[in-house]
KOLKOLFI-303878 format. One record per atom (N, C-alpha, C): residue number from 0; residue in three letters; x, y, z. Coordinates in Angstrom, 1 decimal. Layout:
BEGIN
NUM, ALA, X, Y, Z
...
This chain:
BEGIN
0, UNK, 0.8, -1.2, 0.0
0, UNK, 0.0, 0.0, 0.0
0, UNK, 0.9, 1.2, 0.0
1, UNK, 0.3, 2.5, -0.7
1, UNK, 1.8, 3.6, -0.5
1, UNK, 0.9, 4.4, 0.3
2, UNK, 2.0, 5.8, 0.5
2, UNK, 1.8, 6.4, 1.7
2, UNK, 0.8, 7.2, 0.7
3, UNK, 0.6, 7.5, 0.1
3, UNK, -1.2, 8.2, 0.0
3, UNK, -2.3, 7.4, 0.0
4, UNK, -2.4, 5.8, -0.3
4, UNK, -3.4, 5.0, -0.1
4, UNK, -3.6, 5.0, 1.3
5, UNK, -2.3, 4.8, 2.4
5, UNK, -2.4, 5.0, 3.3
5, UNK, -2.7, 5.9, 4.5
6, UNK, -2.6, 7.2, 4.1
6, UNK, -3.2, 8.2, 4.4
6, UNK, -4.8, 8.8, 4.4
7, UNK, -5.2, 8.0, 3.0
7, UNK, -6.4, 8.2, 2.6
7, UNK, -7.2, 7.6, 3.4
8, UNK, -6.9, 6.4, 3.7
8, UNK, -7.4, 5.5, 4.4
8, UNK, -7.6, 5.9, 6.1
9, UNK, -6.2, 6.4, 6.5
9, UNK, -6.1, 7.3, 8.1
9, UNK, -7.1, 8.4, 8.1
10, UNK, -7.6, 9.1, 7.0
10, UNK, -7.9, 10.0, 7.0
10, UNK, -9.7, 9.5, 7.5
11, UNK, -9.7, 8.8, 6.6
11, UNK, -11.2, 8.2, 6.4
11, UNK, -11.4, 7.5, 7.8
12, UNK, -10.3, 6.9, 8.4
12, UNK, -11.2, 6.1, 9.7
12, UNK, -11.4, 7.1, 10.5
13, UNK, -10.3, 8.0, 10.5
13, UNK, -10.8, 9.3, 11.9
13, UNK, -12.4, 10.2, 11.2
14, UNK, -11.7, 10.3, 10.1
14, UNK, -13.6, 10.9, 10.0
14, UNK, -14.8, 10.3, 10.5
15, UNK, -14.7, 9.0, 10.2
15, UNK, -15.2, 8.2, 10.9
15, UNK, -15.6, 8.2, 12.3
16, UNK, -14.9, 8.4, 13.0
16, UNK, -14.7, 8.4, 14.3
16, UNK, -14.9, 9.9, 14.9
17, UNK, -14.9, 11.0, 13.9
17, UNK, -15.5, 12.1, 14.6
17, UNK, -16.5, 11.8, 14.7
18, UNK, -17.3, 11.2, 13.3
18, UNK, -18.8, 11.5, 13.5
18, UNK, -19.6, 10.4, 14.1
19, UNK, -18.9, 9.6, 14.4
19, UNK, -19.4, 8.7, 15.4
19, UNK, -19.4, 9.5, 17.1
20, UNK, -18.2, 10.3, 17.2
20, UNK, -18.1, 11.0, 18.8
20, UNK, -19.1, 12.4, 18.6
21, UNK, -19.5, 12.4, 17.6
21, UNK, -20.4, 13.9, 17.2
21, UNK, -21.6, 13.2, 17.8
22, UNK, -22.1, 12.5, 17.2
22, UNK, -23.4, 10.9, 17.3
22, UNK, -23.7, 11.1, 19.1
23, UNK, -23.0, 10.2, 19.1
23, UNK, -22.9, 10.3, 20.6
23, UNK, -22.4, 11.6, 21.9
24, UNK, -22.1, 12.3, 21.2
24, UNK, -22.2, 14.3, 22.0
24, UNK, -23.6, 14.4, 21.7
25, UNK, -24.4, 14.3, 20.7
25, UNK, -25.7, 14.8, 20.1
25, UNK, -26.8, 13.6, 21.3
26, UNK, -26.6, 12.7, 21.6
26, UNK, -27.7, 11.7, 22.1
26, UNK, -27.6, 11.9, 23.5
27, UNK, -26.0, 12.3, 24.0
27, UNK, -25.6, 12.5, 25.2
27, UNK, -26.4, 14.2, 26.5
28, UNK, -26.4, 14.6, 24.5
28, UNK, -27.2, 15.9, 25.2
28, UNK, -28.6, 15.8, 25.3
29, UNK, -29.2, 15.1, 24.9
29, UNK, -30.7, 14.9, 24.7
29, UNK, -31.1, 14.2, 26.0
30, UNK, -30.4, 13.4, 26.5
30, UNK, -30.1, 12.5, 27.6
30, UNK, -30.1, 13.7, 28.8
31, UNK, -29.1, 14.3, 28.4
31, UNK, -29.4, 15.5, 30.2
31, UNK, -30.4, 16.8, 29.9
32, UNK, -30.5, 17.0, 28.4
32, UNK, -31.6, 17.8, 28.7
32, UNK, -32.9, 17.0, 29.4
33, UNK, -33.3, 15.4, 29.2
33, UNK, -34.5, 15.3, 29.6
33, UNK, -34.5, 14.6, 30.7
34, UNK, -33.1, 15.3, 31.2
34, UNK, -33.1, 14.5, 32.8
34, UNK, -33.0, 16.0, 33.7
35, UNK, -32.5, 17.1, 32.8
35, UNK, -33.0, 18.4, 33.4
35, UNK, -34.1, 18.7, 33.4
36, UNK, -34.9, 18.4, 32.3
36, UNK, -36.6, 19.0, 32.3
36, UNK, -37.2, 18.1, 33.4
37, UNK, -37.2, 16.8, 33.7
37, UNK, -38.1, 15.7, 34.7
37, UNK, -37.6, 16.4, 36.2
38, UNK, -36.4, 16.5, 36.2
38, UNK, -35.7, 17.2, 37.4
38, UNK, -36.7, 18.4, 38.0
39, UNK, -36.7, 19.3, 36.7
39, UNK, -37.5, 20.6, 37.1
39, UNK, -39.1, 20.4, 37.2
40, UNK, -39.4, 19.2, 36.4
40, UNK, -41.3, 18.9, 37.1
40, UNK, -41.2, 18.5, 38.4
41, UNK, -40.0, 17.9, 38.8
41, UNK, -40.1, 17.0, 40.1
41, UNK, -39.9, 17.9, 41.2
42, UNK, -39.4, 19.2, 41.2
42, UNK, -39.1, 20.1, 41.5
42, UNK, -40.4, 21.6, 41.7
43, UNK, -41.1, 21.4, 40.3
43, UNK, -41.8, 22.2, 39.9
43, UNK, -43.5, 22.1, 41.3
44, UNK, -43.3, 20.3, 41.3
44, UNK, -44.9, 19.5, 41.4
44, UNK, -44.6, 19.7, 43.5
45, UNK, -43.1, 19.4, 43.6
45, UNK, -43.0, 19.4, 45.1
45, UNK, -43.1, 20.8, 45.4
46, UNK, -42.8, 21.6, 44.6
46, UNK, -43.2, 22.8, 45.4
46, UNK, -44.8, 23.4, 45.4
47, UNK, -45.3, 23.3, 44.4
47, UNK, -46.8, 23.3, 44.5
47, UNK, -47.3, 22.3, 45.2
48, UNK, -47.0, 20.9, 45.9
48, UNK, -47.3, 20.6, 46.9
48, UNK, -47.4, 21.3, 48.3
49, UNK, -45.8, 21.7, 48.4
49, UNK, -45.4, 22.6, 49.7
49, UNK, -46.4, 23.4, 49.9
50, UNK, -46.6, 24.3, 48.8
50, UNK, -47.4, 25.0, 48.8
50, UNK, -49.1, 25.0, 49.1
51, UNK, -49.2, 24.0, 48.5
51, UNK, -51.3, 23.7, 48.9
51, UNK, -51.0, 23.1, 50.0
52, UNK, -50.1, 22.3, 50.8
52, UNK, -49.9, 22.5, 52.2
52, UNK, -50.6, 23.3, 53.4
53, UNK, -49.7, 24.4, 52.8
53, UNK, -49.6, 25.7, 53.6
53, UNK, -50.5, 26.8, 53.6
54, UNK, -50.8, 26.5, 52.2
54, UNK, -52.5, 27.2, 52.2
54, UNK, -53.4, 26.5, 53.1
55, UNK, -53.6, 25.1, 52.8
55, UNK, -54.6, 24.6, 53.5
55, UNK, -54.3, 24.7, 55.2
56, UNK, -53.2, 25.0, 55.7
56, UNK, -52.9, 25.0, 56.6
56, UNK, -53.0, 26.3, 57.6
57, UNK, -53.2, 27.2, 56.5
57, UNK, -53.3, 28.8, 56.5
57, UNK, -54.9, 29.2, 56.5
58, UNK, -55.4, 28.3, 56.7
58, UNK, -56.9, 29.0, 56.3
58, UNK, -57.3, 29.7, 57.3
59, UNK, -57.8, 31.2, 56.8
59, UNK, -58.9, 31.4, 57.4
59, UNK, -60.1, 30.8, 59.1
60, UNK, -59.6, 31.2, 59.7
60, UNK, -60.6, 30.4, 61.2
60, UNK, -60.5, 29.2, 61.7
61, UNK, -59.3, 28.7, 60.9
61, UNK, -58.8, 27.0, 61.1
61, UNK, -58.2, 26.8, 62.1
62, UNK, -58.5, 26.5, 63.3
62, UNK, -57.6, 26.2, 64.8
62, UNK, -56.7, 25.0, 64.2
63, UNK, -55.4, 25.8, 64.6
63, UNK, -54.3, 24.3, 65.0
63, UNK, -53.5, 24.2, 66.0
64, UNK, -53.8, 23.0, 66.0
64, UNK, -53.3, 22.1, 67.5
64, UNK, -51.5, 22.5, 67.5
């Protein structure tokens, strides 16, 4: 093989191998974006828990013990 077949060839596996590590940057990010969004409902739902808590707890003429 000469050194331009061989080259050609070096050239083409790393291309290869960028866009295989591009592939996987692109799926890796989809991955924590939808582990940041569930994060922020889980976050979003416990606080409007806290919250109707405290209302209910806050009412108006409601004796507590």
């Amino acid at each position: 093989m000469s050194d331009s077949e061989k080259n050609s060839k070096d050239t083409e596996t790393i291309l290869m191998a960028l866009d295989q590590i591009s592939q996987t940057i692109d799926v890796m990010t989809s991955v924590v974006g939808r582990l940041r969004n569930y994060l922020q409902q889980q976050e979003t739902s416990a606080n409007t828990e806290k919250h109707k808590d405290l209302r209910d707890e806050m009412q108006p003429g409601r004796i507590l013990h």
